[in-house]
C-alpha positions in Angstrom: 15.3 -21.6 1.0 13.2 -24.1 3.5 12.3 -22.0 6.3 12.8 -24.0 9.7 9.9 -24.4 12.0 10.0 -24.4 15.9 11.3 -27.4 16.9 14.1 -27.7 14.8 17.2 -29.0 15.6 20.7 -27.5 14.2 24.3 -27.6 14.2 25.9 -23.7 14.0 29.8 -24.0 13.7 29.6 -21.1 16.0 27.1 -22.1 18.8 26.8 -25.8 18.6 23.7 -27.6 18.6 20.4 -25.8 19.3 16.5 -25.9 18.5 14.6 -23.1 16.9 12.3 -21.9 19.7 11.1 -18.9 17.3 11.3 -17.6 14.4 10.8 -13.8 12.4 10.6 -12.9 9.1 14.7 -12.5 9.2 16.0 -14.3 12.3 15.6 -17.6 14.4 15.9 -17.8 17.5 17.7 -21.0 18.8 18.4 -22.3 22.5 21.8 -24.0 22.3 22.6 -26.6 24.6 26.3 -24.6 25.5 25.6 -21.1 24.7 22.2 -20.6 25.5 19.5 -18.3 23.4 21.0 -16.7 20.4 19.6 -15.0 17.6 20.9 -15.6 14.2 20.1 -14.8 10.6 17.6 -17.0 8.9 20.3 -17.4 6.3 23.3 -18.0 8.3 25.3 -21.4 7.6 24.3 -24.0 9.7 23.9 -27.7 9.3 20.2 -29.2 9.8 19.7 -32.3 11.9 16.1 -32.4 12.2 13.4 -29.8 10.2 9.9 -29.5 11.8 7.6 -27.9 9.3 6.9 -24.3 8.9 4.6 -23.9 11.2 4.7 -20.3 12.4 3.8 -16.9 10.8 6.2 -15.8 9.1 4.5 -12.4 7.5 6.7 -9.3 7.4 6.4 -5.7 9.1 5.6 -4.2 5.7 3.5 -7.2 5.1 1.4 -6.0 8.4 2.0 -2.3 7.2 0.5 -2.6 3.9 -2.5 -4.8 5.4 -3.6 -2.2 8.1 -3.1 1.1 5.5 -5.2 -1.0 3.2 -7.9 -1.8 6.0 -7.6 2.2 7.1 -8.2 3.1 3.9 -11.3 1.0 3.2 -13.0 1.9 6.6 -12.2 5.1 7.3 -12.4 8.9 6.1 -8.1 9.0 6.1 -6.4 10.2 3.3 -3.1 8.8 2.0 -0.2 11.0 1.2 -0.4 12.2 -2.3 2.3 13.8 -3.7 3.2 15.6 -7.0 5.5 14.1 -9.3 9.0 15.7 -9.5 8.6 17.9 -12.2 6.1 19.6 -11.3 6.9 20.5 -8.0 7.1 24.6 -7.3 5.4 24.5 -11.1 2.4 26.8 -12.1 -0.6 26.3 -13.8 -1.7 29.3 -16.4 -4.8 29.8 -18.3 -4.8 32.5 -21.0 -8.7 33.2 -22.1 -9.3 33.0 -25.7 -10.3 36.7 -25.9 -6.3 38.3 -25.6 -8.4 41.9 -24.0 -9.2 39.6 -20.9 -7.0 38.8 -18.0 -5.5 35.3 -17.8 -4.9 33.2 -14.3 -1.8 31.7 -12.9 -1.6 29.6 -9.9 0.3 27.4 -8.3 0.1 24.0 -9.9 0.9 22.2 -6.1 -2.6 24.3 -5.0 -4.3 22.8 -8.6 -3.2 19.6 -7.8 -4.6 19.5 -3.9 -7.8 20.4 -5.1 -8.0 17.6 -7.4 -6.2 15.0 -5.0 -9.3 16.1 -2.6 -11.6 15.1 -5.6 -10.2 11.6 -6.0 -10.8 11.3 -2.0 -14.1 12.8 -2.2 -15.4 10.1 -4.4 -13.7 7.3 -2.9 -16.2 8.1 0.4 -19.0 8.8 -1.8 -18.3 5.3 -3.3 -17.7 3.6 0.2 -20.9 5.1 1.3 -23.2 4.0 -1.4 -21.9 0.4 -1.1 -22.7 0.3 2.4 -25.9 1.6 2.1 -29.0 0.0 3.7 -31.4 2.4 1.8 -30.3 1.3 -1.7 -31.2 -1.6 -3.6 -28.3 -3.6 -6.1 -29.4 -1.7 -8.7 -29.2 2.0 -7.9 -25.9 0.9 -6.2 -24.4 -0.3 -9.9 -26.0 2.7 -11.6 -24.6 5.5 -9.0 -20.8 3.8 -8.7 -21.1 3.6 -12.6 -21.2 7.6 -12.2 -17.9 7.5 -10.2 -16.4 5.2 -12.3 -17.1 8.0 -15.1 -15.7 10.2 -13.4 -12.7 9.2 -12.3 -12.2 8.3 -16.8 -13.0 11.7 -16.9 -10.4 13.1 -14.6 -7.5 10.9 -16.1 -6.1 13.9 -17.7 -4.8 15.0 -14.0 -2.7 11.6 -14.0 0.3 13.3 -15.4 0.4 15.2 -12.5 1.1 12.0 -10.0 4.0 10.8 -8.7 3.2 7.0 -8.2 0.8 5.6 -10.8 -1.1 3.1 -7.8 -2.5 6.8 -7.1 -4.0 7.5 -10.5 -7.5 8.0 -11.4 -9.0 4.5 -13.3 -11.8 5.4 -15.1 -14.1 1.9 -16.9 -11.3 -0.2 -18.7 -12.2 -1.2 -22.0 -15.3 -3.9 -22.7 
């Protein structure tokens, strides 16, 4: 579908003839020579006399939305909302010592799984911090994110516990 452009001239069996005078991600707007400014669908049925090219931005809310939560993320201390996948929800994590004479643990896996979601943020500043760093040459800047990337491999056995897999830990992929 060719999206119209401001200037555009159409022919709505509703309205009549109009020109776009603006147009959203799901709606123009058109000034009709009888009816005056309407807003209709981008795909509503209408004839075209005359397309102007695309020249407007055309970008979505969520496109805007995912934009800024990616910029917050990169430039600021913020956490995202992690949560716990279904199944585990209202779970609990035991740990029976190998010695059966000693006490075991239980807790609540939702209290397990803050600690390690505040890990995962914990190195993700440690990681924005050392690539901004003035006091670091290249060098110890590859050598101390290689450390991270280690251990986030290292704590990939905590993925089961994540409800959307974007949120994972990704330790080195294979080379």
């Amino acid at each position: 579908m060719q999206i119209l452009g401001i200037g555009s001239r159409i022919d709505h069996s509703e309205f009549g003839k109009g020109v776009v005078t603006n147009v959203t991600s799901k709606h123009y707007w058109i000034t009709f020579i009888d009816k005056g400014l309407e807003t209709i669908d981008i795909d509503s049925d209408f004839e075209v006399i005359e397309a102007c090219d695309d020249d407007v931005d055309t970008v979505s809310f969520a496109e805007v939305e995912s934009s800024l939560v990616q910029i917050l993320k990169r430039w600021s201390d913020v956490t995202e909302v992690v949560h716990i996948a279904d199944k585990w929800k209202g779970g609990k994590l035991i740990m029976e010592p190998g010695d059966t004479d000693l006490q075991g643990k239980e807790l609540p896996i939702d209290s397990f799984f803050h600690k390690i979601t505040m890990v995962r943020d914990r190195l993700r500043v440690m990681e924005q911090k050392i690539n901004s760093s003035k006091n670091l040459d290249e060098q110890e800047k590859i050598d101390l994110q290689q450390y991270i990337t280690r251990s986030y491999g290292s704590l990939t056995t905590f993925n089961v516990l994540f409800k959307l897999k974007s949120q994972q830990f990704v330790g080195q992929k294979g080379g």
